[in-house]
C-alpha positions in Angstrom: 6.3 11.5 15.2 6.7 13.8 12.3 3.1 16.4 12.8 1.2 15.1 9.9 -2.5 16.6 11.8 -1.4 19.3 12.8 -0.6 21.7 9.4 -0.9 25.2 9.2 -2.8 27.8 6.6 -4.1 23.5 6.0 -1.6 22.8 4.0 -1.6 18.9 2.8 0.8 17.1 3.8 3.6 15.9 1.2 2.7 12.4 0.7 3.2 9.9 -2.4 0.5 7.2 -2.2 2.4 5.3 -5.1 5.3 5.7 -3.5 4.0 4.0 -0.2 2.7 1.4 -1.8 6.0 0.0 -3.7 7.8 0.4 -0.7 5.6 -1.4 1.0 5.7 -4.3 -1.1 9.9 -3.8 -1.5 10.1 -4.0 2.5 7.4 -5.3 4.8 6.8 -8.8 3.1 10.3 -9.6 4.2 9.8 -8.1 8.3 9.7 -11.0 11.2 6.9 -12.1 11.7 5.0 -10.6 8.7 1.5 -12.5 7.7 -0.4 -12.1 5.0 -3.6 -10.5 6.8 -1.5 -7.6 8.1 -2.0 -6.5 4.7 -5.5 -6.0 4.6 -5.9 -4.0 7.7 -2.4 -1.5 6.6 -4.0 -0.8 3.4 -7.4 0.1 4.9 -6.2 2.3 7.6 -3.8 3.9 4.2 -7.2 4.2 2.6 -9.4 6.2 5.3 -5.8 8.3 6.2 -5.5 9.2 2.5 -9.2 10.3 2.2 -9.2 12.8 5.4 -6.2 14.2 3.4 -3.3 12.8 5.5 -4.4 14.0 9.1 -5.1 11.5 11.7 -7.8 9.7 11.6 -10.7 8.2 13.8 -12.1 4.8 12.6 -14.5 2.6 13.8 -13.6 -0.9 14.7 -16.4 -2.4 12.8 -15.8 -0.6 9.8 -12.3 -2.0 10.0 -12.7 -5.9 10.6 -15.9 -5.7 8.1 -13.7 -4.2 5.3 -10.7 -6.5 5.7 -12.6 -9.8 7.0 -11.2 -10.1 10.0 -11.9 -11.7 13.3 -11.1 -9.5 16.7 -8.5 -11.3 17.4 -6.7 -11.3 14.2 -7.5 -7.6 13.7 -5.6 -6.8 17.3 -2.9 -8.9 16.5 -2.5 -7.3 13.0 -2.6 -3.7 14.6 -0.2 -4.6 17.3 2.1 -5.8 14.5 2.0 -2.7 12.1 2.0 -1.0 15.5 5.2 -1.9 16.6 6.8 -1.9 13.0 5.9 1.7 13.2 3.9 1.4 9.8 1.1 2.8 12.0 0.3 5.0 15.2 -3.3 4.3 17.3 -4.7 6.1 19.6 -7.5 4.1 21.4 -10.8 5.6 22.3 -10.9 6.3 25.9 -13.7 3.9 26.1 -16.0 1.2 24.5 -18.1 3.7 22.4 -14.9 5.9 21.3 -13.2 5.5 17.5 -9.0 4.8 18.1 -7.2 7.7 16.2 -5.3 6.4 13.1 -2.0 8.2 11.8 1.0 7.1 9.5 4.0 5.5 11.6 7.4 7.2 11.5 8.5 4.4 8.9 5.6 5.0 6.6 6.5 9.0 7.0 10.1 8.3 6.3 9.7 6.2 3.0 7.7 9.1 1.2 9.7 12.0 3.1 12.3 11.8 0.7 10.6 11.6 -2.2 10.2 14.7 -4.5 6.7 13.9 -6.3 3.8 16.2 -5.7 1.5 14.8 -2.9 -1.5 12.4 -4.4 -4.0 13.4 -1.3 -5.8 15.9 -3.1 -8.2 13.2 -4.3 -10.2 11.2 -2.7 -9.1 7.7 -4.5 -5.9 6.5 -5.1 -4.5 8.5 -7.9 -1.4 8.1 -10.5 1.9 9.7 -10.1 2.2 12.4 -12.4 5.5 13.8 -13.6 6.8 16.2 -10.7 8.5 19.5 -11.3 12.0 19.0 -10.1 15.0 19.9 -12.3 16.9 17.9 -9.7 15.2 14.8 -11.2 17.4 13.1 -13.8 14.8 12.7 -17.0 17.2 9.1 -18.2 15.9 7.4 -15.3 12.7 9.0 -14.2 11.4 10.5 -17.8 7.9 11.3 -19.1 7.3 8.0 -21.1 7.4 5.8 -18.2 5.4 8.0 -16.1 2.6 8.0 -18.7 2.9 4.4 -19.3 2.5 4.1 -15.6 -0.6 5.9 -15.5 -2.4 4.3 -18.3 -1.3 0.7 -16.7 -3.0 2.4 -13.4 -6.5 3.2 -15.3 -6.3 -0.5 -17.0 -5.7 -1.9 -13.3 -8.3 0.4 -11.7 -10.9 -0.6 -14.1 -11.6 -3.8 -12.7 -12.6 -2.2 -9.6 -16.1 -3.8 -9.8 -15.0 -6.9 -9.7 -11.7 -7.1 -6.9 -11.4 -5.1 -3.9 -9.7 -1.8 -4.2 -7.3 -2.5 -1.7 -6.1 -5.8 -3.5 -5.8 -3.4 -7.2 -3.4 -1.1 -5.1 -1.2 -4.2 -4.0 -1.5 -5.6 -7.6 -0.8 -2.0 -9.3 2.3 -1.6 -6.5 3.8 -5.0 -7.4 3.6 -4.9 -11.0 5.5 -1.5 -11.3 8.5 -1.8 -9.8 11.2 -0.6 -11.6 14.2 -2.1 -13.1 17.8 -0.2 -12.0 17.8 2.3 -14.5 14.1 3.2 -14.4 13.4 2.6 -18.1 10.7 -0.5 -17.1 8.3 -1.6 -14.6 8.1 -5.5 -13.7 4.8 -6.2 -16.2 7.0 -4.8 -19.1 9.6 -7.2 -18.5 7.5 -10.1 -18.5 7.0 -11.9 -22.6 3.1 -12.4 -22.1 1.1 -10.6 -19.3 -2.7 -10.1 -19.8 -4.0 -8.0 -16.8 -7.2 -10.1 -16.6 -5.7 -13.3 -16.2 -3.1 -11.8 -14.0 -5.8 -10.5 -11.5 -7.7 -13.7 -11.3 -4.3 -15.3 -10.5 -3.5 -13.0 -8.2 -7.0 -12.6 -6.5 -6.9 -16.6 -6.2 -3.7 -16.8 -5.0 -4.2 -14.0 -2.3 -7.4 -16.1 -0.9 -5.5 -19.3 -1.0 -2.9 -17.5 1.1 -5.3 -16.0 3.5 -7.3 -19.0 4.2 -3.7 -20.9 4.8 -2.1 -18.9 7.2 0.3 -21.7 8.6 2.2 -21.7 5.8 4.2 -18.5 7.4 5.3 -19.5 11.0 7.6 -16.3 11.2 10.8 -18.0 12.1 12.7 -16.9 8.5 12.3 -13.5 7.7 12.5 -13.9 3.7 10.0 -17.2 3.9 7.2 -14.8 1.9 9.4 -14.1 -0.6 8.4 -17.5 -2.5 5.5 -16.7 -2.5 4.8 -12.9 -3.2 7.8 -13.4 -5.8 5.0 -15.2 -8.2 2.0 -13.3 -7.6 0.1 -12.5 -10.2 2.1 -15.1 -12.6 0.2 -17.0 -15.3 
């Protein structure tokens, strides 16, 4: 595991929060086995890890399955999963009345090791990516107009943060801004009408329907979510 608690002169680690997110969404829908609740719990454990600056974490249980509405035995089975897809690492609490210890698994680690960007932990809430100093970075495909247009899509998507979940605004935000091949658009730019409103109420609706029907993913095909995360957030 790649020392992301341990950091000396306490030096952040170099992690891209944005970053984490669209590979997340690029990769993990499409793992065996994959259901739509291991979602929830990922992005909360992401949350609490990014707000004590990247070093492991102790979280309680109940602050866990109350944040992402799930039952014990859902919550287990969702941590075993991201567990042994080594998108996280738990230490459990040596007994009933101990927090488990919560890090970033080596596959989270190695998605956002690699890239260049600054680190986004020095705030408490997920923040934009902001244009990184690297002369390495070709300006045609990564430029200053579709970083800002990036950010100001993230403030529109973030202000609706009194009416949907955080977590579910950081899936929506991650979706809708992936980029084409040569990095000139992000998926909502492509699309002839797209009103952020409408789009979160389809997508907020669509996530519940997809929660509260969890048969419809038996695990046998790994691209079966593909239908339906391919439409999310469609009118």
């Amino acid at each position: 595991m790649a020392n992301l608690s341990k950091n000396t002169d306490n030096e952040i680690p170099t992690i891209n929060y944005i970053r984490i997110i669209n590979w997340f969404w690029d990769e993990v829908p499409y793992y065996s086995n994959f259901k739509p609740y291991h979602v929830s719990l990922f992005f909360a454990v992401l949350d609490s890890i990014n707000r004590n600056r990247w070093q492991q974490t102790r979280i309680a249980y109940e602050y866990l399955i109350t944040k992402c509405g799930l039952a014990k035995r859902s919550y287990l089975e969702s941590r075993d999963w991201l567990v042994a897809n080594k998108l996280i690492e738990v230490i459990p609490g040596k007994n009933s009345y101990q927090m488990a210890s919560f890090s970033l698994g080596i596959a989270v680690q190695f998605c956002t090791a690699i890239d260049t960007a600054i680190s986004t932990s020095t705030a408490p809430l997920l923040t934009p990516l902001r244009a990184p100093n690297n002369k390495q970075i070709n300006n045609k495909h990564l430029n200053k107009d579709i970083i800002e247009r990036q950010n100001i899509f993230f403030d529109e998507v973030m202000s609706f943060k009194k009416t949907y979940d955080e977590g579910m605004l950081q899936q929506f935000f991650g979706y809708w801004t992936e980029k084409n091949t040569d990095k000139t658009k992000m998926r909502f730019e492509t699309e002839k009408f797209f009103e952020t409103a409408k789009r979160l109420s389809t997508w907020a609706r669509r996530s519940n329907k997809l929660l509260n029907n969890k048969s419809n993913y038996n695990g046998n095909t790994a691209k079966e979510p593909a239908k339906e995360f391919g439409d999310w957030g469609g009118k």
